[in-house]
C-alpha positions as CSV (number, residue, x, y, z in Angstrom):
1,X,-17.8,3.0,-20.5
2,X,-18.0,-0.5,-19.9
3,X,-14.3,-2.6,-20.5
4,X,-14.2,-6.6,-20.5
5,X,-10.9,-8.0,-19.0
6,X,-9.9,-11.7,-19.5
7,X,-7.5,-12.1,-16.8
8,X,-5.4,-15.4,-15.9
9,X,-7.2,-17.0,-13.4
10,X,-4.1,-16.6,-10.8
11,X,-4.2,-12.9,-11.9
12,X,-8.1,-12.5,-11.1
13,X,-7.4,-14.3,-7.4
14,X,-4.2,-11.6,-7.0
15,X,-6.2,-8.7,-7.6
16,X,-9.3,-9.6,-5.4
17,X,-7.0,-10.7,-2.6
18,X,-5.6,-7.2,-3.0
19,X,-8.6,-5.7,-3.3
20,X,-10.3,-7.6,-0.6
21,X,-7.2,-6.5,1.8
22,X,-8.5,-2.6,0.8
23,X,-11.8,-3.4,1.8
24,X,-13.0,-3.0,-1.6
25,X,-14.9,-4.7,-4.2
26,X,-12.7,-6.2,-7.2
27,X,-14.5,-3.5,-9.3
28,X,-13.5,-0.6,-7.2
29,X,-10.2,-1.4,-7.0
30,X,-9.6,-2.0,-10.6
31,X,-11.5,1.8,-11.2
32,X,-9.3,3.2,-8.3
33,X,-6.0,2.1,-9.8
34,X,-7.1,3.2,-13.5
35,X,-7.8,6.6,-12.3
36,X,-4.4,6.5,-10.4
37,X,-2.8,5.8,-13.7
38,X,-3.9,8.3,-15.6
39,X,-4.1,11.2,-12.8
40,X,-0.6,12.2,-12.7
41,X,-0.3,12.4,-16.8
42,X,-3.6,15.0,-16.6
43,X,-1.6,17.1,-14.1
44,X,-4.6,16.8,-11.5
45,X,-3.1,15.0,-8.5
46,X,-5.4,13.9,-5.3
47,X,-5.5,16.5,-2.3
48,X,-3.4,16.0,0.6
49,X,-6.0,14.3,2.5
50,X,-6.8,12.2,-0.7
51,X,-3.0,11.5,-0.1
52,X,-3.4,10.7,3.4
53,X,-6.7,8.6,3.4
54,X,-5.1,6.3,0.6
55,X,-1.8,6.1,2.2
56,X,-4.3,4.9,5.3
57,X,-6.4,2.6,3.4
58,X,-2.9,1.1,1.8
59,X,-1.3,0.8,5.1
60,X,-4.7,-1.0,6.5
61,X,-3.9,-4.0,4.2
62,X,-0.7,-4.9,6.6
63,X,-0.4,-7.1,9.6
64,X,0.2,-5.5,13.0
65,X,3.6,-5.6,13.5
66,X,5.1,-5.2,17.5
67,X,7.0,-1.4,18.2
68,X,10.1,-1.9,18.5
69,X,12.0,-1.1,22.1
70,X,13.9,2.2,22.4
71,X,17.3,-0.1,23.0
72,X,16.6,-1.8,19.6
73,X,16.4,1.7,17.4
74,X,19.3,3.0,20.1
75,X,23.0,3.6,18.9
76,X,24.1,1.3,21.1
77,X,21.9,-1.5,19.7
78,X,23.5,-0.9,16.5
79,X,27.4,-0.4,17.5
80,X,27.3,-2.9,19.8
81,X,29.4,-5.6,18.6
82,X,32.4,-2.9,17.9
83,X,35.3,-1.8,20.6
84,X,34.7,1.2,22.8
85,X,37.9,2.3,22.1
């Protein structure tokens, strides 16, 4: 089936950037989030490693960000402003 969107031209730029970010085309994309729409309501969901390679390609389209040091995720780190005693 062939569908014709008119999109706002800020909408269009949204949805290739996002698409882009996926490494997909704008068509792709658009397909891929149809069929996610309409999955759950069929009762079919995707695998678990349909899960886990989307959840990979999602996470692909963020920056590196820097680990964080064991002292920052320590209790200390967080209770360090209050009274030992």
């Amino acid at each position: 089936m062939t569908v014709t969107l008119h999109l706002k031209p800020e909408v269009e730029a949204g949805l290739l950037e996002r698409a882009r970010a996926r490494g997909k085309t704008l068509e792709e994309y658009l397909v891929s989030m149809v069929e996610g729409a309409i999955t759950p309501a069929t009762g079919q969901g995707p695998t678990p490693l349909q899960r886990a390679a989307a959840f990979e390609t999602w996470s692909a389209g963020h920056r590196p960000t820097p680990s964080l040091s064991d002292y920052a995720v320590s209790r200390e780190s967080i209770y360090e402003d209050r009274d030992a005693g």
